[in-house]
LUMSE-699103 format. One record per atom (N, C-alpha, C): residue number from 1; residue in one letter; atom name; y, x negated, z. Coordinates in nm, 2 decimals. Atoms other than C-alpha are relative to their C-alpha. Example, Ala and Ser with C-alpha at 12.3 -4.5 7.8 and 13.67 -1.06 7.14 Angstrom:
BEGIN
<1; A; N; <-0.12; -0.09; 0.00>>
<1; A; CA; <-0.45; -1.23; 0.78>>
<1; A; C; <0.12; -0.09; 0.00>>
<2; S; N; <-0.11; 0.09; 0.00>>
<2; S; CA; <-0.11; -1.37; 0.71>>
<2; S; C; <0.11; 0.08; 0.08>>
//
This chain:
BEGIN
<1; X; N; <0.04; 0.14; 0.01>>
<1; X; CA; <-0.33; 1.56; 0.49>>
<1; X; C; <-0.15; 0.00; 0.00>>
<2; X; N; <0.11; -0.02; -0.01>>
<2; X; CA; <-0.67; 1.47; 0.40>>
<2; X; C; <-0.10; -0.09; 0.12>>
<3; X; N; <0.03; 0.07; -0.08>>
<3; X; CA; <-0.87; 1.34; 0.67>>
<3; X; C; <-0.11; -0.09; -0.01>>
<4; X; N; <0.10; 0.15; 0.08>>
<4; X; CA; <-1.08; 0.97; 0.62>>
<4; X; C; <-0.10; 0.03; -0.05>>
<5; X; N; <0.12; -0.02; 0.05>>
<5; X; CA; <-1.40; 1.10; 0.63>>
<5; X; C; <-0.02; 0.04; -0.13>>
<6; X; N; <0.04; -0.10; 0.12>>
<6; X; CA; <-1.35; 1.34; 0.33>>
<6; X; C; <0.08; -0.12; -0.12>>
<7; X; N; <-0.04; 0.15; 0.06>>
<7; X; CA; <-1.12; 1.00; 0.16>>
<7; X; C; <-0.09; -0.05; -0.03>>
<8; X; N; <0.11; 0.06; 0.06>>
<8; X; CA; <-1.41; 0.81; 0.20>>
<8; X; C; <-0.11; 0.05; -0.10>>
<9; X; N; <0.09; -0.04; 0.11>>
<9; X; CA; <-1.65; 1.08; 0.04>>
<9; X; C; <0.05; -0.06; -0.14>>
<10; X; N; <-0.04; 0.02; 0.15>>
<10; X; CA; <-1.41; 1.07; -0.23>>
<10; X; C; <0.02; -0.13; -0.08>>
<11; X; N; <0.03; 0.12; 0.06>>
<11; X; CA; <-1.41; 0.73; -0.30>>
<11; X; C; <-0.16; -0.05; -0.06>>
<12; X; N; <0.16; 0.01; 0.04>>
<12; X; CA; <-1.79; 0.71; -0.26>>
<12; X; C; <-0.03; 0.08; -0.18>>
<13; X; N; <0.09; -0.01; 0.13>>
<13; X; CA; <-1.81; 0.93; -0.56>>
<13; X; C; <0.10; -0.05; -0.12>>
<14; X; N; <-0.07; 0.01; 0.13>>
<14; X; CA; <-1.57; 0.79; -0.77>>
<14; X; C; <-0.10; -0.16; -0.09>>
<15; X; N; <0.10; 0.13; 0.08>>
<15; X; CA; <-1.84; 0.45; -0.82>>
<15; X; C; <-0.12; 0.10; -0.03>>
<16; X; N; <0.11; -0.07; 0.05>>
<16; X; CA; <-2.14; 0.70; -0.79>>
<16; X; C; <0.00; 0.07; -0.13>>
<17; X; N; <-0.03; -0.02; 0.13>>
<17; X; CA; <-2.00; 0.90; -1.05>>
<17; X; C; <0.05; -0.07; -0.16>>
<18; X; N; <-0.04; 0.11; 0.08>>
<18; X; CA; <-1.98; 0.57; -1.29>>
<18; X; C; <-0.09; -0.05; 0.00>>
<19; X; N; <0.09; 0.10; 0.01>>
<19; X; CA; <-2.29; 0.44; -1.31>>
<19; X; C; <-0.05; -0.06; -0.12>>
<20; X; N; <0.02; 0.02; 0.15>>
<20; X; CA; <-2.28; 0.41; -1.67>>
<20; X; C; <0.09; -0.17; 0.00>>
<21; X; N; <-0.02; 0.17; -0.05>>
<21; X; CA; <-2.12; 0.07; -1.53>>
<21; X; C; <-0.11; -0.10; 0.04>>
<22; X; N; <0.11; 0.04; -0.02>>
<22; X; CA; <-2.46; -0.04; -1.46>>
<22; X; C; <-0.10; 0.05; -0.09>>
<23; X; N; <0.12; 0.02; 0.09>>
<23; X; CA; <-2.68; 0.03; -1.76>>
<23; X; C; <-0.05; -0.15; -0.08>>
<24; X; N; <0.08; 0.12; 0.09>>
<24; X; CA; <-2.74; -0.31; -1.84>>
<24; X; C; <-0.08; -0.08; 0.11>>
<25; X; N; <0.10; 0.07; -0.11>>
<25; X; CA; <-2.94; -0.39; -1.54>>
<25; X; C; <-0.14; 0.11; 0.05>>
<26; X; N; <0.12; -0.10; -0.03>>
<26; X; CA; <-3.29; -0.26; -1.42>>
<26; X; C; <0.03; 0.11; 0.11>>
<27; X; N; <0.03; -0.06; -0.07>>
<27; X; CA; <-3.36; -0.02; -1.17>>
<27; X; C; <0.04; -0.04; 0.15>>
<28; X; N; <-0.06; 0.10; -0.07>>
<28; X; CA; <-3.33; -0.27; -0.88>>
<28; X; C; <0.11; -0.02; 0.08>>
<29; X; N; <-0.13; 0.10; 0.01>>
<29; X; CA; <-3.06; -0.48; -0.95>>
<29; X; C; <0.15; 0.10; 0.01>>
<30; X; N; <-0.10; -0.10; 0.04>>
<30; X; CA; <-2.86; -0.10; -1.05>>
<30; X; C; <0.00; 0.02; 0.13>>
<31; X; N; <-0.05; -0.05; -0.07>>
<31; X; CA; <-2.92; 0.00; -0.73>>
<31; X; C; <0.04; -0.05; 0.10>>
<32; X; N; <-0.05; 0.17; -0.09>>
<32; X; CA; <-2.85; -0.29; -0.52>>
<32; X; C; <0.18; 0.00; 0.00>>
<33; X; N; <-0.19; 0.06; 0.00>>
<33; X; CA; <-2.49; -0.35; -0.66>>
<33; X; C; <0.08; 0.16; 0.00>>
<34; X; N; <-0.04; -0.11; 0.02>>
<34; X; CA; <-2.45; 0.06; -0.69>>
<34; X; C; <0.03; 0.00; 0.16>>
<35; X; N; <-0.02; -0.02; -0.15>>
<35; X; CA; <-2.48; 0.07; -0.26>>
<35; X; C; <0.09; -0.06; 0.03>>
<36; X; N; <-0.10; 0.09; -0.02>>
<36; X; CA; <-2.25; -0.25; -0.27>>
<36; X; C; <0.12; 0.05; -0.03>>
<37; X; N; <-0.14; -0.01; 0.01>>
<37; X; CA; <-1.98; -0.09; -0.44>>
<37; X; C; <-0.01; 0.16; 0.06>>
<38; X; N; <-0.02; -0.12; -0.11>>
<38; X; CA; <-2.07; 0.27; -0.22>>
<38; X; C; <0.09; -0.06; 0.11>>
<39; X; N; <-0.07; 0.09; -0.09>>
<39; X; CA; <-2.00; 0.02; 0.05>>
<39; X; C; <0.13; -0.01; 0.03>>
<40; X; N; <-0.16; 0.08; 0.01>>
<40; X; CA; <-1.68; -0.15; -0.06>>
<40; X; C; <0.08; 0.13; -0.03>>
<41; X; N; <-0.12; -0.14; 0.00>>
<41; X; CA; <-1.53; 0.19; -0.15>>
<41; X; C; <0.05; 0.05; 0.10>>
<42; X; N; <-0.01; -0.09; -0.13>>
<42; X; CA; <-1.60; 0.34; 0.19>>
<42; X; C; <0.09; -0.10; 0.05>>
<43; X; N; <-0.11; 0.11; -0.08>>
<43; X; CA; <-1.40; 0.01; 0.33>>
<43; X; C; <0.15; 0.01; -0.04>>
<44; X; N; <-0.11; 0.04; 0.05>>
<44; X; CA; <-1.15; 0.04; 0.08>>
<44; X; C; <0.06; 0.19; 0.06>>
<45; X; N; <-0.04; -0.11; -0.05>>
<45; X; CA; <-1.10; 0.42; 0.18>>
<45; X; C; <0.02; -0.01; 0.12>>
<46; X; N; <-0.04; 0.04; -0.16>>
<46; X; CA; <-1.12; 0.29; 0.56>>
<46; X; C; <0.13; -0.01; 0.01>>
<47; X; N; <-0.11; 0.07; 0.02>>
<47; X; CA; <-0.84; 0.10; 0.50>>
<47; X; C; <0.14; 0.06; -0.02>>
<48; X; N; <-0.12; -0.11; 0.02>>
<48; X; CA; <-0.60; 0.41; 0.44>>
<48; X; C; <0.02; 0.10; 0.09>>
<49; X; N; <-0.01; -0.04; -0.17>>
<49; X; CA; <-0.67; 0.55; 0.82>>
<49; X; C; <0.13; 0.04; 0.02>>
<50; X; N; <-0.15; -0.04; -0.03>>
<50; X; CA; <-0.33; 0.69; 0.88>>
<50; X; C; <0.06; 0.04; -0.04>>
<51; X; N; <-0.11; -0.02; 0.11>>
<51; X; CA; <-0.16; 0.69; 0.59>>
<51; X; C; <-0.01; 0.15; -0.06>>
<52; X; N; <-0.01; -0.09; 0.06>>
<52; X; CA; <-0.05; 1.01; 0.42>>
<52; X; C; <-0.06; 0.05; -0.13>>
<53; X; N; <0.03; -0.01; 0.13>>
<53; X; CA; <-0.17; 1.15; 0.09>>
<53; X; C; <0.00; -0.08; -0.14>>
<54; X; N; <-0.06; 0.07; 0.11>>
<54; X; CA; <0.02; 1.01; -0.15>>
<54; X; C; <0.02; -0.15; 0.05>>
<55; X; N; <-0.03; 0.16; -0.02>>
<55; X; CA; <0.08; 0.67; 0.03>>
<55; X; C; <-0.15; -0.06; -0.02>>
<56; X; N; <0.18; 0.04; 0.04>>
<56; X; CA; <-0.34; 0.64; 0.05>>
<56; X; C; <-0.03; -0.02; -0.16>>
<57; X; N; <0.00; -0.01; 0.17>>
<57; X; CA; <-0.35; 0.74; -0.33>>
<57; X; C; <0.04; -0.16; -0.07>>
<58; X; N; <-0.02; 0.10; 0.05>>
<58; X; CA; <-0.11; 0.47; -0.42>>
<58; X; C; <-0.04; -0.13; 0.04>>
<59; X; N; <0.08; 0.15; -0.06>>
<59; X; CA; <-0.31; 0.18; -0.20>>
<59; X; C; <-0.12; -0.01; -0.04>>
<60; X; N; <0.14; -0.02; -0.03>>
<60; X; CA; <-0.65; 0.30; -0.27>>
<60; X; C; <-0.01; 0.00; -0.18>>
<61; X; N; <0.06; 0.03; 0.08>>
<61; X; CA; <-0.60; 0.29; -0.65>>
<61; X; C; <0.00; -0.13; -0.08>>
<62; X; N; <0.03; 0.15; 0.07>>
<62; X; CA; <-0.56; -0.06; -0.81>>
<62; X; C; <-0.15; -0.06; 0.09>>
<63; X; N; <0.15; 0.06; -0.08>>
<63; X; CA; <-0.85; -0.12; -0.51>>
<63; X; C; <-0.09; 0.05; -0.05>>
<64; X; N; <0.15; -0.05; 0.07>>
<64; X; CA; <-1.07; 0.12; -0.70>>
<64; X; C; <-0.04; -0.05; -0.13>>
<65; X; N; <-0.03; 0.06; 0.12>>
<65; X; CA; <-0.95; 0.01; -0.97>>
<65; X; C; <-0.11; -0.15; -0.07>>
<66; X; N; <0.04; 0.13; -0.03>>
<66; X; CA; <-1.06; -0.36; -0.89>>
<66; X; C; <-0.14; 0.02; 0.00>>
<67; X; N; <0.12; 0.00; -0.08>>
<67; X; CA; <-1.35; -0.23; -0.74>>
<67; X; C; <-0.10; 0.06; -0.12>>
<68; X; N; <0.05; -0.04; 0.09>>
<68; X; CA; <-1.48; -0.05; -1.08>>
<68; X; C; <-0.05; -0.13; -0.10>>
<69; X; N; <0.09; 0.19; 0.06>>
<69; X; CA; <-1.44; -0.43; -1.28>>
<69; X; C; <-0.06; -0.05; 0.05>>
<70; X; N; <0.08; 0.06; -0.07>>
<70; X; CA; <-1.58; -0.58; -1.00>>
<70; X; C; <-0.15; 0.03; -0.08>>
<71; X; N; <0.13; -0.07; -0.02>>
<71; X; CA; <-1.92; -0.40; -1.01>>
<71; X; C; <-0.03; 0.01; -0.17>>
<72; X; N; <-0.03; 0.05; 0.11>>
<72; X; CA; <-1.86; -0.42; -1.39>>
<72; X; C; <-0.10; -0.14; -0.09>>
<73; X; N; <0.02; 0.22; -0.03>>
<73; X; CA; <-1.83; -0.80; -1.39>>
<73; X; C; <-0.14; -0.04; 0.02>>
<74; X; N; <0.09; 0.05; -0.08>>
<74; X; CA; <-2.10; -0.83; -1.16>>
<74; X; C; <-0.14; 0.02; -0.08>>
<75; X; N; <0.13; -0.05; 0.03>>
<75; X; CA; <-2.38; -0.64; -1.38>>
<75; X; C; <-0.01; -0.06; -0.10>>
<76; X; N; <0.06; 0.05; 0.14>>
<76; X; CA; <-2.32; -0.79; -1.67>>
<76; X; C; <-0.01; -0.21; 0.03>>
<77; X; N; <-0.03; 0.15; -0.06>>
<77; X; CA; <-2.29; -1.15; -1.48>>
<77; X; C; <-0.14; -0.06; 0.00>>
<78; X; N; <0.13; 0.04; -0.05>>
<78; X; CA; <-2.63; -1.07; -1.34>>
<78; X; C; <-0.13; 0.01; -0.11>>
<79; X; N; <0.07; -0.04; 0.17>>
<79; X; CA; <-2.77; -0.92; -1.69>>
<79; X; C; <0.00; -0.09; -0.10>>
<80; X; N; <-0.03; 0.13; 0.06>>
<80; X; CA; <-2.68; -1.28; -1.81>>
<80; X; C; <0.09; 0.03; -0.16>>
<81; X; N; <-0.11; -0.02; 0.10>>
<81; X; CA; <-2.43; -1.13; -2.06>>
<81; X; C; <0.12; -0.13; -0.01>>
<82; X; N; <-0.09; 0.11; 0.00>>
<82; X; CA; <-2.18; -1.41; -1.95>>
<82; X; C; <-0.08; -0.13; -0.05>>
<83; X; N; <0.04; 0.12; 0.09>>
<83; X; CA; <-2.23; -1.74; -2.18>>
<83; X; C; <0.10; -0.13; 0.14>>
<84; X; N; <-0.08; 0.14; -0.05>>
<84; X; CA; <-2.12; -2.11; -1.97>>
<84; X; C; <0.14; 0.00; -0.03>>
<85; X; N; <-0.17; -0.01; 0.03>>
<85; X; CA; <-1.79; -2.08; -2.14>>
<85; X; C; <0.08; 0.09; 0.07>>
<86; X; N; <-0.06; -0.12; 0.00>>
<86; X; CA; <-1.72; -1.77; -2.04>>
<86; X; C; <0.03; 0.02; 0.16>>
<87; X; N; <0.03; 0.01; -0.15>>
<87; X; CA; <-1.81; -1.83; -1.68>>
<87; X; C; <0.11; 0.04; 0.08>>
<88; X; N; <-0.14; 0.01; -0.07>>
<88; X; CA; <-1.46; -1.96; -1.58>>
<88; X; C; <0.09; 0.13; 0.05>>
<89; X; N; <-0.02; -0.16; -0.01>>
<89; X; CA; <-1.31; -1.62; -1.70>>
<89; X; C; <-0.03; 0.06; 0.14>>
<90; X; N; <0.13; -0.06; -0.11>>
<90; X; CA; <-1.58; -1.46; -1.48>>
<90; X; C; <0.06; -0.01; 0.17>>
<91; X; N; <-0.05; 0.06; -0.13>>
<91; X; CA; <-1.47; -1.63; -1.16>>
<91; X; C; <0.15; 0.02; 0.00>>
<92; X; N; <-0.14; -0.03; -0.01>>
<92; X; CA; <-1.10; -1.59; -1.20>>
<92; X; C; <0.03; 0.16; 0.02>>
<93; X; N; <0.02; -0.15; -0.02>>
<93; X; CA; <-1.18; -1.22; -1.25>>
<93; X; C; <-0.06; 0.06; 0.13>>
<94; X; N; <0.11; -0.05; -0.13>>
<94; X; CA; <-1.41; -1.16; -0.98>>
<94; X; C; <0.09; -0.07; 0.05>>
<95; X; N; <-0.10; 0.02; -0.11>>
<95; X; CA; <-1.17; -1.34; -0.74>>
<95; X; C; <0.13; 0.10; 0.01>>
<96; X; N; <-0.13; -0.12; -0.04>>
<96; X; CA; <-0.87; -1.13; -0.84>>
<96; X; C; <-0.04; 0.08; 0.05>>
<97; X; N; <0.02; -0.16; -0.06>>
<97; X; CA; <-1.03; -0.79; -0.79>>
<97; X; C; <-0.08; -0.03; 0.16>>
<98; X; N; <0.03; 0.01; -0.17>>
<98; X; CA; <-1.21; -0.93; -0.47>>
<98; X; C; <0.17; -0.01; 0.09>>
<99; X; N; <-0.16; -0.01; -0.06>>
<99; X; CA; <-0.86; -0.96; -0.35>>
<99; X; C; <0.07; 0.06; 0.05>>
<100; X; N; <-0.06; -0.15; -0.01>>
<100; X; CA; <-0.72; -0.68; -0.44>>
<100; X; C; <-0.10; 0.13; 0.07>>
<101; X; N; <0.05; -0.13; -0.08>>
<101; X; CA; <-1.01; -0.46; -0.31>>
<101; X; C; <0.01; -0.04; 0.14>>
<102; X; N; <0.00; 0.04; -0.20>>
<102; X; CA; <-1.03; -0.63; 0.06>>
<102; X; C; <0.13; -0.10; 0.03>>
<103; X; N; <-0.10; 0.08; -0.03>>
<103; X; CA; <-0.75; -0.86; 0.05>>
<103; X; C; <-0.01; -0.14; 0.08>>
<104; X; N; <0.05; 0.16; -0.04>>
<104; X; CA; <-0.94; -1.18; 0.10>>
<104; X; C; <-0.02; -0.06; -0.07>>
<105; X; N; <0.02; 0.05; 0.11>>
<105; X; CA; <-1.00; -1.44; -0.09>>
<105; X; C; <-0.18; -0.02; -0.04>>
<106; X; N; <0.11; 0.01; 0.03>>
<106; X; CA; <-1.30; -1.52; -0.26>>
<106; X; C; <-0.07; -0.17; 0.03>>
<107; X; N; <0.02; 0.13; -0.07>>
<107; X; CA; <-1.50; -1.85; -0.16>>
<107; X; C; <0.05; -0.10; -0.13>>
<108; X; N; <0.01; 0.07; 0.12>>
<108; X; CA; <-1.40; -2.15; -0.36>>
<108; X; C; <-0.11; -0.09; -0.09>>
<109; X; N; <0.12; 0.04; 0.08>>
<109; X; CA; <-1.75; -2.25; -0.49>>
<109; X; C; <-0.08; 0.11; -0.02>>
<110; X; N; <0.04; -0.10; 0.06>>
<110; X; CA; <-1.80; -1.91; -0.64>>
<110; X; C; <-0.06; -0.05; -0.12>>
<111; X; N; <0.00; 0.05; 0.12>>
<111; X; CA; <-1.80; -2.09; -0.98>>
<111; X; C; <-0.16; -0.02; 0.00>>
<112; X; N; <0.13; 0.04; 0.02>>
<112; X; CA; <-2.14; -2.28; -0.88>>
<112; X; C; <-0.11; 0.15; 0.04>>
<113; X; N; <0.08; -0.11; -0.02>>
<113; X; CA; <-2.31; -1.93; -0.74>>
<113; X; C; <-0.03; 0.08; -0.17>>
<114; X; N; <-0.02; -0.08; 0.14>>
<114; X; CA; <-2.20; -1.80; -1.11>>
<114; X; C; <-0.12; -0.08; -0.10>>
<115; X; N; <0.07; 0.05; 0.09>>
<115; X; CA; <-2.39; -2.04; -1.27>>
<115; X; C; <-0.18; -0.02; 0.00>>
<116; X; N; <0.12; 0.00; -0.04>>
<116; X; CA; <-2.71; -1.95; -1.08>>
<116; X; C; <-0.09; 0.09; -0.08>>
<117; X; N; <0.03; -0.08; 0.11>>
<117; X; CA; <-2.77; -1.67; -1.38>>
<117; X; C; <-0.09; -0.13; -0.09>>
<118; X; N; <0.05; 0.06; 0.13>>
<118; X; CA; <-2.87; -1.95; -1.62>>
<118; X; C; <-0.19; -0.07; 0.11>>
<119; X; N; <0.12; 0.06; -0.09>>
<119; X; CA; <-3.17; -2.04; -1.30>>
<119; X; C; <-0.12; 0.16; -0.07>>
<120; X; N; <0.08; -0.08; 0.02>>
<120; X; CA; <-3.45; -1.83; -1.46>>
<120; X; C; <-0.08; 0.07; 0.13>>
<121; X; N; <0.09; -0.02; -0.11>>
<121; X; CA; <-3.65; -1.83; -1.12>>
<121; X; C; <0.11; 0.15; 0.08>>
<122; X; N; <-0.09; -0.07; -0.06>>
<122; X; CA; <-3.32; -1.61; -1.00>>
<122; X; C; <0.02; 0.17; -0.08>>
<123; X; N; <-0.05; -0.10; 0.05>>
<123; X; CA; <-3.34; -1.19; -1.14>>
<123; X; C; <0.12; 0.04; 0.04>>
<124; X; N; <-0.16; -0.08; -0.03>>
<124; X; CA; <-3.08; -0.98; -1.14>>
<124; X; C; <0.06; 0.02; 0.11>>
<125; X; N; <-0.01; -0.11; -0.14>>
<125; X; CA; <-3.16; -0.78; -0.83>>
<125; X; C; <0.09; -0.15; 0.13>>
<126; X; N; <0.04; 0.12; -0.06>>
<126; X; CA; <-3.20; -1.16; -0.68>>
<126; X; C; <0.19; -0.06; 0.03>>
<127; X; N; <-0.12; 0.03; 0.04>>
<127; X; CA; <-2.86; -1.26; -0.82>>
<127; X; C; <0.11; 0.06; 0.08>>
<128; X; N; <-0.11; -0.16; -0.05>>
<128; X; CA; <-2.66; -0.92; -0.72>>
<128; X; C; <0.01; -0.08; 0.18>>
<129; X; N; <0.05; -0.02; -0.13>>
<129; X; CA; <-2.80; -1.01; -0.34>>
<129; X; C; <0.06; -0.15; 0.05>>
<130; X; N; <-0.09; 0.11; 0.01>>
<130; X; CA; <-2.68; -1.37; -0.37>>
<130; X; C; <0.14; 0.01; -0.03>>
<131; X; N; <-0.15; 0.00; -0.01>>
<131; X; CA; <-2.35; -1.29; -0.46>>
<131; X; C; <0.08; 0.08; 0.11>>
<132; X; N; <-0.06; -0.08; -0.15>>
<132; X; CA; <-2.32; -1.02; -0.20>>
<132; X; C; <0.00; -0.08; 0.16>>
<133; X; N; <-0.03; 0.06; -0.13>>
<133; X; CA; <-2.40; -1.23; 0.07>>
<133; X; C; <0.08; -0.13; 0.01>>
<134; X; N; <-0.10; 0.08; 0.01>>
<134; X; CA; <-2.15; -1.53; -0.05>>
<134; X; C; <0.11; 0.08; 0.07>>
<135; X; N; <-0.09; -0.06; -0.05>>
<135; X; CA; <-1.94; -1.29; -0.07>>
<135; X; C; <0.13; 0.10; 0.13>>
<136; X; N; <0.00; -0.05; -0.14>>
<136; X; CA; <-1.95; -1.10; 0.24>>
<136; X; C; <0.02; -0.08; 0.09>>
<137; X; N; <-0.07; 0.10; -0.10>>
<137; X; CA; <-1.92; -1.39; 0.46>>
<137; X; C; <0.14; -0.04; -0.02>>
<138; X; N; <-0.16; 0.04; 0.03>>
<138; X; CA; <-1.57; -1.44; 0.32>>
<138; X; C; <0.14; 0.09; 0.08>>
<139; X; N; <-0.13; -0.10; -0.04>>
<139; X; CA; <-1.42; -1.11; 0.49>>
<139; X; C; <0.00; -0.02; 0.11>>
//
C-alpha cells in the first residue's frame, strides 16, 4: 500500500507535469493558479488517508480529473478567452468540477465574480486570486 505522503507527491505531479494547461496566461497569473491546483491535489490526495490502492485510485481520479478542467477553465476564464455568452457554461462547469474535486459546492454568486474578466482594472494574476479566495471560503 502506498503511503499518503508519496499519494500526495503523486498527485502534485500529475498538475505540475501539465502546465501546458496554463500557456495562455503570463508568468504570474501561471503560477498563482499552478500552486492552487498543487494545493487542491495535495487535499484531494489527503482525502484517500486509509484507503487501499486501488480504492484511492478509483476516488482520486474523476477528482484529478475535475481538478485538470478546473485549472483549465480557470486560465482561459482569466485570459479572457470566455465571451458573456459563454460565461453561463463557465459557471456550471467550474461548479461541477469544484464538487467533484472537494465535494462542496461552489458559491451561488460565482456567475457575478465570472464576469469580473470583462473589469479591465482586474489582470489575470488579479482575477486567479479573486476566484481563489471566493472559492476557498466555501470549503
Amino acid at each position: 500500500m502506498t503511503d499518503i505522503k508519496t499519494r500526495v507527491e503523486n498527485a502534485k505531479k500529475i498538475v505540475t507535469g501539465n502546465v501546458s494547461m496554463l500557456d495562455m496566461l503570463e508568468t504570474e497569473a501561471a503560477t498563482e493558479l499552478m500552486n492552487w491546483g498543487i494545493t487542491l491535489a495535495a487535499q484531494i490526495a489527503q482525502n484517500t488517508n486509509g484507503l487501499d490502492d486501488t480504492a484511492a485510485g478509483q476516488n482520486m481520479e474523476p477528482r484529478m480529473k475535475a481538478l485538470r478542467h478546473f485549472l483549465r477553465g480557470t486560465g482561459n476564464w482569466a485570459a479572457g478567452k470566455y465571451d458573456a455568452a459563454s460565461r453561463p457554461d463557465l459557471k456550471n462547469k467550474i461548479t461541477e468540477q469544484w464538487k467533484t474535486m472537494l465535494g462542496v459546492e461552489a458559491p451561488a454568486d460565482l456567475m457575478k465574480l465570472l464576469h469580473l474578466v470583462d473589469d479591465a482594472k482586474n489582470t489575470p494574476h488579479q482575477l486567479i486570486l479573486k476566484l481563489k479566495e471566493t472559492l476557498t471560503l466555501t470549503k
